[in-house]
LOTIBA-598896 format. One record per residue (C-alpha): residue number from 0; residue in three letters; chain; z, x negated, y. Coordinates in nm, 2 decimals. Layout:
BEGIN
{NUM ALA A {Z X Y}}
...
This chain:
BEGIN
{0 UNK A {-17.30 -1.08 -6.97}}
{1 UNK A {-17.44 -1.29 -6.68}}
{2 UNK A {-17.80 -1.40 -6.80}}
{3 UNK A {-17.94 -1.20 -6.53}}
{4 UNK A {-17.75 -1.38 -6.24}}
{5 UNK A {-18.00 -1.62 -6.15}}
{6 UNK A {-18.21 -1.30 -5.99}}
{7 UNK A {-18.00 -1.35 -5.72}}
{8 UNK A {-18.15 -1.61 -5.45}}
{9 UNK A {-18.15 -1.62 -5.05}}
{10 UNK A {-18.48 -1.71 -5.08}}
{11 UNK A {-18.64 -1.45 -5.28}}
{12 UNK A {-18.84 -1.17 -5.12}}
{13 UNK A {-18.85 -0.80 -5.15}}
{14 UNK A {-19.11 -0.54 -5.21}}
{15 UNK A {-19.27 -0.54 -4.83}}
{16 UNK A {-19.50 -0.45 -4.55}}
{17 UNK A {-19.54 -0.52 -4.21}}
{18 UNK A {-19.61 -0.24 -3.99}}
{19 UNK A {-19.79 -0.31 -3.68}}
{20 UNK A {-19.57 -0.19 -3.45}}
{21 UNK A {-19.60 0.08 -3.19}}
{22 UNK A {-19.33 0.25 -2.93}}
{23 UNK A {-19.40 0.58 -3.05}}
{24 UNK A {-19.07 0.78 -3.28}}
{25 UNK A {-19.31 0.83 -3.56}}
{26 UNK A {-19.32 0.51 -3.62}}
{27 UNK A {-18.96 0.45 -3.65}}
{28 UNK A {-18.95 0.75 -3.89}}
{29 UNK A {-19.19 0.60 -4.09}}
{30 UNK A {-19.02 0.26 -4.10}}
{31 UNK A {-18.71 0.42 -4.23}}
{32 UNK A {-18.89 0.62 -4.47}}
{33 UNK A {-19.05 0.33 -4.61}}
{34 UNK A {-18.69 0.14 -4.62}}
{35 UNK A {-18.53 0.39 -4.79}}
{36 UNK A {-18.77 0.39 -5.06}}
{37 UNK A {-18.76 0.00 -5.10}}
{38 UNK A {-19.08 -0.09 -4.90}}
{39 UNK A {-18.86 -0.31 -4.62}}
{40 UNK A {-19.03 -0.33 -4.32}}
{41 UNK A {-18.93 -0.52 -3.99}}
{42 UNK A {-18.64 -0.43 -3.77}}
{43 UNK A {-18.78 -0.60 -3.50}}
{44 UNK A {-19.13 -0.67 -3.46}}
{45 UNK A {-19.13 -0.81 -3.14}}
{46 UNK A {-19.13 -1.16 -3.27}}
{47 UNK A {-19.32 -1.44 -3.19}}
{48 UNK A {-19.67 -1.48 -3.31}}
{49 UNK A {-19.58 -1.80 -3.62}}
{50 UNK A {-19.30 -1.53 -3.71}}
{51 UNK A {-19.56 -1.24 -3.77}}
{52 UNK A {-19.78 -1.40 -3.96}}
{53 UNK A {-19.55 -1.59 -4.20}}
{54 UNK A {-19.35 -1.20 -4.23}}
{55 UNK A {-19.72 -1.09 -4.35}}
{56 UNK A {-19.79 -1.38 -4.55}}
{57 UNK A {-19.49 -1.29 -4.72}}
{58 UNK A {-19.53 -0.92 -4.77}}
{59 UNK A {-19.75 -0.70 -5.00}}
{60 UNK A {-20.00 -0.62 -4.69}}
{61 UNK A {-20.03 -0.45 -4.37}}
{62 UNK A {-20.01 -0.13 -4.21}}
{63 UNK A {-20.18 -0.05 -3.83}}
{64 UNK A {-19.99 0.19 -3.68}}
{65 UNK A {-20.30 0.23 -3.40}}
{66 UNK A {-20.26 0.48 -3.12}}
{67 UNK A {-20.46 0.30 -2.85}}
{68 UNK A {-20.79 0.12 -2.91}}
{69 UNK A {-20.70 -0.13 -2.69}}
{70 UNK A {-20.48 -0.39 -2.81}}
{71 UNK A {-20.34 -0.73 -2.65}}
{72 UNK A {-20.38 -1.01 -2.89}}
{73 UNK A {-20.04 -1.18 -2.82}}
{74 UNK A {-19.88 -0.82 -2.89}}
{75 UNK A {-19.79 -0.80 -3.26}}
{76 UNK A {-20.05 -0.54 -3.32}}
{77 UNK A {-20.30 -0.80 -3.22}}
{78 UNK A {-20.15 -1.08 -3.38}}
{79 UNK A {-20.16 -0.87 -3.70}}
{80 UNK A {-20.51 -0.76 -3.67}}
{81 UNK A {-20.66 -1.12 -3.63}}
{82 UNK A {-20.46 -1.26 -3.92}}
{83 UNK A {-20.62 -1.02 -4.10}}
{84 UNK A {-20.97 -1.09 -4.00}}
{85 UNK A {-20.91 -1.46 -4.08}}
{86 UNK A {-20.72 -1.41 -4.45}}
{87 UNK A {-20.99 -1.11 -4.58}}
{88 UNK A {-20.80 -1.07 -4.91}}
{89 UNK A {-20.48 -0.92 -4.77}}
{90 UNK A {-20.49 -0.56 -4.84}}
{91 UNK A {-20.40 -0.30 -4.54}}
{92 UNK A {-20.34 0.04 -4.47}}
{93 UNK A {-20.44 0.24 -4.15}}
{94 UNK A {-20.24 0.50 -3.95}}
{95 UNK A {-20.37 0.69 -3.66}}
{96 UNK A {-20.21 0.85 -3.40}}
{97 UNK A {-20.42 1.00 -3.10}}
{98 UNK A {-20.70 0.81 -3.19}}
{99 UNK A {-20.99 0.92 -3.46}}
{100 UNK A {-20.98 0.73 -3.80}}
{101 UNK A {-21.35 0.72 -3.70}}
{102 UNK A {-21.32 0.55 -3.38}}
{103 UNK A {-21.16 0.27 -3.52}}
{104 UNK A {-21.47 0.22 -3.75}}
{105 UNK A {-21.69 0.22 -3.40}}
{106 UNK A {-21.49 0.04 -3.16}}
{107 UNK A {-21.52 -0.38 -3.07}}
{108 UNK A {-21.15 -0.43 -3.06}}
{109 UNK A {-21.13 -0.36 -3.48}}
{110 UNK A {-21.49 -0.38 -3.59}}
{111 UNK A {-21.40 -0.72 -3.71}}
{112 UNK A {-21.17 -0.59 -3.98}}
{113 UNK A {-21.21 -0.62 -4.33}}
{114 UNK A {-21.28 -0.33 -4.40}}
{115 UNK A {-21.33 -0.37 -4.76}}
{116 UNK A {-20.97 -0.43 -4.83}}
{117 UNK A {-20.87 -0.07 -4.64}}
{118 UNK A {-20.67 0.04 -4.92}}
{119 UNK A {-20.58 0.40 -4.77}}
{120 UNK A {-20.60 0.56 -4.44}}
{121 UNK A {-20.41 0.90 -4.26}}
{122 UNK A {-20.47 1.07 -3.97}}
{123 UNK A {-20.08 1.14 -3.84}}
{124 UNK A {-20.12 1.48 -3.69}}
{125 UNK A {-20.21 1.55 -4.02}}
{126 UNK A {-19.93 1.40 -4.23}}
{127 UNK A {-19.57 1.34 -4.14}}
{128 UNK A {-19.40 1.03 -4.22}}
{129 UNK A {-19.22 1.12 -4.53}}
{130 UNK A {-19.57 1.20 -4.73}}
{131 UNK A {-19.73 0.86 -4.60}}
{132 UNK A {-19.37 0.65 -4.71}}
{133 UNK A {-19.43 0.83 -5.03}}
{134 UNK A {-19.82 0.75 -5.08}}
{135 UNK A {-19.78 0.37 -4.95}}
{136 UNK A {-19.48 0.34 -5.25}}
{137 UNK A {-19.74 0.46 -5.48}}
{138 UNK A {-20.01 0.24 -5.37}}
{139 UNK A {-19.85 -0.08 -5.32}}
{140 UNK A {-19.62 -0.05 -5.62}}
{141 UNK A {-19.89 0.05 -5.84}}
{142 UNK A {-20.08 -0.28 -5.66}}
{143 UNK A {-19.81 -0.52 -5.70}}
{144 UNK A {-19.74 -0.41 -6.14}}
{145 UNK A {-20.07 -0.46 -6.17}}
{146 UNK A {-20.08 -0.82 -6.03}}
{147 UNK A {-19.72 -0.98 -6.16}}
{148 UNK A {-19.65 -0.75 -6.45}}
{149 UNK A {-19.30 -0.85 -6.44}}
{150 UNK A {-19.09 -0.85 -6.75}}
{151 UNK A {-18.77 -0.75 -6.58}}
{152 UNK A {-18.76 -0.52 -6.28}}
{153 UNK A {-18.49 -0.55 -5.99}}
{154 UNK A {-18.36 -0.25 -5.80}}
{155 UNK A {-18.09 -0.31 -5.52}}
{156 UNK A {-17.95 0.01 -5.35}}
{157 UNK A {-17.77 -0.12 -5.01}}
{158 UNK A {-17.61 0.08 -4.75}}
{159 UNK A {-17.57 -0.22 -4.52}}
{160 UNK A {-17.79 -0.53 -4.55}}
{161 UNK A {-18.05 -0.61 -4.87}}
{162 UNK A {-17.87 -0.83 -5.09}}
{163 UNK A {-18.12 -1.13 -5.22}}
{164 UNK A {-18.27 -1.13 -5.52}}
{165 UNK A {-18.48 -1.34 -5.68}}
{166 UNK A {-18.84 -1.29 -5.76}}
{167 UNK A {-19.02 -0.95 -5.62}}
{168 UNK A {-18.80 -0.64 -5.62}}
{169 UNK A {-18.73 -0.25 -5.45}}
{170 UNK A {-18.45 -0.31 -5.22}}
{171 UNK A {-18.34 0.01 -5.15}}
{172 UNK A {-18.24 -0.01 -4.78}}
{173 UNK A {-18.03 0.29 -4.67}}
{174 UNK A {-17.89 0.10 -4.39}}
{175 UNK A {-18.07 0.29 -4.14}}
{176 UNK A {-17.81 0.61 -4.21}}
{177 UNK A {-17.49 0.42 -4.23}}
{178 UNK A {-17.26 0.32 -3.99}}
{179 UNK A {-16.92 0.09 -4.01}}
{180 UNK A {-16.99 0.22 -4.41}}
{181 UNK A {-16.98 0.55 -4.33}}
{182 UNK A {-17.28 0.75 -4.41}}
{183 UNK A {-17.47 1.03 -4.22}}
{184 UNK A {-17.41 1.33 -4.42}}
{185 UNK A {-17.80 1.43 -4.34}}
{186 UNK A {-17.88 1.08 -4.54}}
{187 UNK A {-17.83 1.28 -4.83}}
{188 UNK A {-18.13 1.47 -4.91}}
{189 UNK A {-18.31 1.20 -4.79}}
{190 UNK A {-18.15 0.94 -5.04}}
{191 UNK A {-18.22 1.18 -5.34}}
{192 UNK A {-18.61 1.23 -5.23}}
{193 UNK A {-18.66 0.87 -5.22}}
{194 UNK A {-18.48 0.82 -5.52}}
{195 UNK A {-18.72 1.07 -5.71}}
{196 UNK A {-19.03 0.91 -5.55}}
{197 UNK A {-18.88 0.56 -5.67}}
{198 UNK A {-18.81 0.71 -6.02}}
{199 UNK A {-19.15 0.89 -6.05}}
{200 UNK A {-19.35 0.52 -5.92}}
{201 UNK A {-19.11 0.33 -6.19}}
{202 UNK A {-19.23 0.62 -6.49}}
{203 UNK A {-19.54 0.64 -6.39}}
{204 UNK A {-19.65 0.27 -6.36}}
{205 UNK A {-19.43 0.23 -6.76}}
{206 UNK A {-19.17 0.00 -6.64}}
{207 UNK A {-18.98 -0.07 -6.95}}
{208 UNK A {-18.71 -0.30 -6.81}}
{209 UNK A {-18.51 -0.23 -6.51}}
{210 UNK A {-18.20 -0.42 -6.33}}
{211 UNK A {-17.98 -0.23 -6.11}}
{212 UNK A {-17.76 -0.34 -5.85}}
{213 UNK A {-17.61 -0.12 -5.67}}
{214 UNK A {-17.38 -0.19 -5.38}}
{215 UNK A {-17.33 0.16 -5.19}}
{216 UNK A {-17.15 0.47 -5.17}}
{217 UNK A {-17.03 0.62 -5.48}}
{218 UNK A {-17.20 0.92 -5.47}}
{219 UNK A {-17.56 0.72 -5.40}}
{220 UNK A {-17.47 0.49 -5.72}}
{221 UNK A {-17.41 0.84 -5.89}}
{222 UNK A {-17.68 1.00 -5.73}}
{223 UNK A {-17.90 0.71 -5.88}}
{224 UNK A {-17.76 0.74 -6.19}}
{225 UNK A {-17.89 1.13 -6.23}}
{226 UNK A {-18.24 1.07 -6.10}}
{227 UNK A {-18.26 0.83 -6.39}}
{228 UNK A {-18.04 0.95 -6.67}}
{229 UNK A {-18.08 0.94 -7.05}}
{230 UNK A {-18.33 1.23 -7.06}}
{231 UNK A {-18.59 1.06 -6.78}}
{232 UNK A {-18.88 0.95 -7.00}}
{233 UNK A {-18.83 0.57 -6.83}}
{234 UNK A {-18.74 0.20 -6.87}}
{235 UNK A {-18.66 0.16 -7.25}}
{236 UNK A {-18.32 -0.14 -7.15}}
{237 UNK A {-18.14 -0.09 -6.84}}
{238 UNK A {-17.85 -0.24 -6.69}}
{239 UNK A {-17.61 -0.25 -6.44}}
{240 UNK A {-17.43 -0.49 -6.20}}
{241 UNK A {-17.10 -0.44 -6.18}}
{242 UNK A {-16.98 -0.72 -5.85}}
{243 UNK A {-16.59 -0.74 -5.84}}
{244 UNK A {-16.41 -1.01 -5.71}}
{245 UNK A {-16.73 -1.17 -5.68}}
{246 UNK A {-16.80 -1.19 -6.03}}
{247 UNK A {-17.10 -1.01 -6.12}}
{248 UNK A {-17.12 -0.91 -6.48}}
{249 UNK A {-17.35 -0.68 -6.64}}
{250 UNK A {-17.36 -0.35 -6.79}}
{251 UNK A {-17.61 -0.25 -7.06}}
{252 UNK A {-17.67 0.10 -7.00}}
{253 UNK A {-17.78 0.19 -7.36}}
{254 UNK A {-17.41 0.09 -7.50}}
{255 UNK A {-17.26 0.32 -7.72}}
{256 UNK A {-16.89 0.34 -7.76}}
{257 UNK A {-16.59 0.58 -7.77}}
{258 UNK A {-16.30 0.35 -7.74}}
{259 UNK A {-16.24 0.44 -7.36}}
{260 UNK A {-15.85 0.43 -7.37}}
{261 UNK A {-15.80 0.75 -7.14}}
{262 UNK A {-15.58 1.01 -7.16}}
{263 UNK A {-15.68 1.27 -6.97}}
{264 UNK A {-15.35 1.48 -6.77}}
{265 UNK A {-15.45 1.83 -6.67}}
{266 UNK A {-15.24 2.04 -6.44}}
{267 UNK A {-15.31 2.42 -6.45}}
{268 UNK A {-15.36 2.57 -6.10}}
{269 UNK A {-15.44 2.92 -6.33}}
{270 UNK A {-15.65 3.06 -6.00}}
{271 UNK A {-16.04 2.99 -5.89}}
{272 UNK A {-16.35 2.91 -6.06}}
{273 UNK A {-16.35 2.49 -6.05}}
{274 UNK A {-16.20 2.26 -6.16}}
{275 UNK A {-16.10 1.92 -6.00}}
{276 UNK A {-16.16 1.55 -6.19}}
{277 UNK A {-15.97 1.29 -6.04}}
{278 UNK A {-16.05 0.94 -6.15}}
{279 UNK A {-15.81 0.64 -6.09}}
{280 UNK A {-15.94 0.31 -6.19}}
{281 UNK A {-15.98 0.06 -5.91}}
{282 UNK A {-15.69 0.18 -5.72}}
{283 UNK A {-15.35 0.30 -5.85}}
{284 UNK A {-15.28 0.68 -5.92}}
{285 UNK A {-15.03 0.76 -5.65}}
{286 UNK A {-15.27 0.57 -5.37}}
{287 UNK A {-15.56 0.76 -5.52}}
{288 UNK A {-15.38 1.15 -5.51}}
{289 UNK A {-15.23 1.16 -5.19}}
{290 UNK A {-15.54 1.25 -5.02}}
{291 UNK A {-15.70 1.44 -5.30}}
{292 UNK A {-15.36 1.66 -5.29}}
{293 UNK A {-15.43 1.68 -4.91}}
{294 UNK A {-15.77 1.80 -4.93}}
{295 UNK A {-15.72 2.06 -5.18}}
{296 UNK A {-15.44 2.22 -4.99}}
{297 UNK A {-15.62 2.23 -4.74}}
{298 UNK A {-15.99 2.34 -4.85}}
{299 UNK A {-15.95 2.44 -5.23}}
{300 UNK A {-15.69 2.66 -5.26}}
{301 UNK A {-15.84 2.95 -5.37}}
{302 UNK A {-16.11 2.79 -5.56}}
{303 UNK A {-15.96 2.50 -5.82}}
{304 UNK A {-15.80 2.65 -6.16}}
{305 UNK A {-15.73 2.29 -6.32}}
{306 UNK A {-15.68 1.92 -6.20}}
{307 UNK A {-15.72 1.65 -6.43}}
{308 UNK A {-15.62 1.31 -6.32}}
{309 UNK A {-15.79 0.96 -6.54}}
{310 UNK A {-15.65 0.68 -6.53}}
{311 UNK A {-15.74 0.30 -6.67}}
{312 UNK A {-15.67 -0.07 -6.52}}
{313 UNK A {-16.06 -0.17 -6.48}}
{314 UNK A {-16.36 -0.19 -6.72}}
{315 UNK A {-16.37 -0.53 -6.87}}
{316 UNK A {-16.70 -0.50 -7.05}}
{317 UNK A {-17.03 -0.28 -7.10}}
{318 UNK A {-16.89 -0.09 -7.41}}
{319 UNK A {-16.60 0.01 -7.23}}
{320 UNK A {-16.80 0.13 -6.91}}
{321 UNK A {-17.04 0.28 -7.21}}
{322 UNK A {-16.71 0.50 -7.33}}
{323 UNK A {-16.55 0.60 -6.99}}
{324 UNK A {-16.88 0.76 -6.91}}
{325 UNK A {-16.91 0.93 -7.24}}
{326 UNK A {-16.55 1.07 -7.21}}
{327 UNK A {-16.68 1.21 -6.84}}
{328 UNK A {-16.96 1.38 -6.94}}
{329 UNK A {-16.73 1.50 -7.25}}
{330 UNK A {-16.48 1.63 -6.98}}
{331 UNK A {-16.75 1.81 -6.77}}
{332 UNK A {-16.92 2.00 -7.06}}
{333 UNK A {-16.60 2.16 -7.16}}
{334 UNK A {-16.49 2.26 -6.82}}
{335 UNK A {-16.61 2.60 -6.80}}
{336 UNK A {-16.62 2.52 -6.41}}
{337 UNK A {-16.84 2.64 -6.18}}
{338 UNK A {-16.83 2.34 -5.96}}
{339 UNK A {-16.64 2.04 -6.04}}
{340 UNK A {-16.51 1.85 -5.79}}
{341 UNK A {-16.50 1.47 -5.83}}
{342 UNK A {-16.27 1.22 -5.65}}
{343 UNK A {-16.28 0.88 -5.78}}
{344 UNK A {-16.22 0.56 -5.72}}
{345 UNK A {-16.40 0.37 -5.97}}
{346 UNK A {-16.69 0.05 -5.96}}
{347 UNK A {-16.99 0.17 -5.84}}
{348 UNK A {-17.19 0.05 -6.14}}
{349 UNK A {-16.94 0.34 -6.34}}
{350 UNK A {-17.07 0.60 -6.12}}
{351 UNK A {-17.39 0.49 -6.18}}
{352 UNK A {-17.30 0.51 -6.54}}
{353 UNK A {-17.15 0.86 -6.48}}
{354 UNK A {-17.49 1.00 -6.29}}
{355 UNK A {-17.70 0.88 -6.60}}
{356 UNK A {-17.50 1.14 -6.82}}
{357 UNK A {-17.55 1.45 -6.57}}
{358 UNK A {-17.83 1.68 -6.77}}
{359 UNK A {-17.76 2.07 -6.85}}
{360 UNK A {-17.39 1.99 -6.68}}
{361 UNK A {-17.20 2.18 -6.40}}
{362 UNK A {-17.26 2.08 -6.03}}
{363 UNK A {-17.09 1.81 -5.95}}
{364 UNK A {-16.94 1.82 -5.55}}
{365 UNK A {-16.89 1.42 -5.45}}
{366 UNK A {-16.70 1.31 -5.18}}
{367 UNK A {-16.64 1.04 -4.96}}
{368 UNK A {-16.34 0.87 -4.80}}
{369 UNK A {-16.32 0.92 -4.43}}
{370 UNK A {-16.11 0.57 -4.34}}
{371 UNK A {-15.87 0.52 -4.63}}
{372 UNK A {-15.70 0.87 -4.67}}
{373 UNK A {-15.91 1.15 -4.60}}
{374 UNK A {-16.19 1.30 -4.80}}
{375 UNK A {-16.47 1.45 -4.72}}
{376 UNK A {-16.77 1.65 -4.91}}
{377 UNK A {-17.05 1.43 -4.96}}
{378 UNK A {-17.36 1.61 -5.18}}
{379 UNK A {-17.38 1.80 -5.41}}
{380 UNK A {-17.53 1.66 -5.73}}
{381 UNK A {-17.73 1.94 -5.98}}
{382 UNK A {-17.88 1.78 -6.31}}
């Protein structure tokens, strides 16, 4: 099913802000905080002055990160605060850092401001930069349902660049913890806070119809997945985008189906308390065991009591995806494991698929490929 295709556009723009910049690290913490919770913000905000103000003209509002009250007005902290004197509607947000929330009311340099249209403000010695990303997701999403009520929401998750998408979306940037697509192993806890602050902004403001895209690791499009499975009081129709071969079709995540045409070969190791699910659909068997064979010889000896290898030639529609991910969470709840570990190499829309049936299961332990033929533990998934 394509009828959601035309979402994609390279003009479209995402959920965004522009944050005045400043040289100081919290501000680059801040930035990625915001990114990784889908409130894009500039790379580079040294840009010319026509560049600023059609980035804030195409944003949700502004942010002054101020830790000086005096300010240039060809630096883009200046440039941001007289656009905002002259266009009074756009709604900001204040940060302070050394300087008094109170001073700013006082001094010349920002008396102009409208003041009016403050929407929050936070003194940083006070917060870190993780509790203001997650308060400015709450206030400007909560600003921007209330405004568009859109009848479809679009989430992208990307670990490189935001795809386009058409129409205002969350672009989950995670960009900021990858590098030559491999990911920072400390991204993880990160990635699953945001996506529970994403989760708990899409329940709260009753979003009933969500798109999902996700182009990123397997264990993020998992991870996703299990912050918003089948038990999360959320969107009532959700689907997926499964891009391959550059066909994008979609994936209706409320399919039911059984008809996964699997069978399921266990080896008995007869030793250890886990148990090891080994998934073969995108790549073929013997390419996809060498290296899990490697990395259990060499890390799981003692601890796996049964591999269990799956094997298909792709999922051609949303039924079959539907039944795969039944049969997984099938798999996992008669395991008996303490751990299971899963190796896979599978679309990421499937592991998406696979996170949503996670609830009252075994830990799952992901991993990632290091190059093409080593793994490596990723995160640990508990739902």
């Amino acid at each position: 099913m394509n009828e959601f295709e035309p979402i994609y556009h390279p003009e479209s723009r995402p959920l965004s802000v522009w944050l005045a910049p400043s040289s100081k690290l919290a501000r680059a913490d801040l930035a990625r905080e915001c990114r990784i919770r889908g409130l894009l913000t500039e790379r580079d905000p040294s840009q010319a002055p026509s560049e600023i103000r059609e980035s804030i003209a195409a944003s949700q509002g502004v942010i002054l990160y101020i830790d000086s009250l005096k300010v240039m007005v060809n630096q883009p902290l200046g440039v941001a605060i007289q656009y905002l004197q002259q266009h009074r509607e756009i709604p900001w947000w204040l940060i302070c850092d050394g300087v008094e929330i109170a001073e700013v009311y006082e001094s010349e340099t920002f008396k102009h401001l409208p003041f009016e249209q403050l929407q929050q403000s936070w003194q940083l010695d006070q917060h870190n930069p993780i509790g203001i990303a997650q308060q400015l997701l709450k206030s400007i999403f909560r600003r921007f349902i209330r405004q568009t009520n859109p009848s479809w929401l679009s989430l992208l998750a990307v670990s490189q660049n935001p795809a386009p998408a058409a129409g205002t979306h969350l672009a989950l940037d995670w960009s900021d913890w990858t590098k030559d697509y491999t990911i920072n192993p400390a991204a993880w806890p990160a990635i699953q806070q945001a996506m529970l602050d994403v989760k708990n902004v899409i329940v709260e403001q009753a979003v009933k119809r969500l798109l999902i895209l996700p182009q990123v690791h397997l264990t993020a499009a998992m991870l996703i997945g299990a912050v918003i499975n089948e038990r999360v009081a959320g969107p009532a129709q959700m689907w997926v985008a499964n891009s391959f071969n550059n066909v994008l079709t979609w994936w209706d995540c409320n399919d039911q189906a059984t008809a996964h045409g699997i069978t399921p070969k266990a080896t008995e190791l007869n030793h250890g308390p886990d148990v090891s699910m080994e998934w073969a659909i995108t790549q073929p068997a013997a390419k996809v065991q060498l290296p899990i064979e490697r990395y259990l010889a060499q890390h799981l000896t003692d601890r796996v009591k049964q591999r269990t290898l799956y094997t298909r030639e792709g999922i051609e529609h949303s039924k079959r995806a539907s039944a795969v991910a039944q049969l997984f969470r099938s798999e996992l709840l008669a395991s008996q494991a303490d751990v299971v570990h899963c190796f896979a190499a599978i679309p990421a829309a499937l592991a998406l698929c696979f996170g949503r049936k996670l609830n009252a299961c075994p830990p799952i332990q992901c991993y990632e490929l290091k190059g093409y033929d080593d793994y490596k533990p990723s995160w640990l998934i508990k739902a």
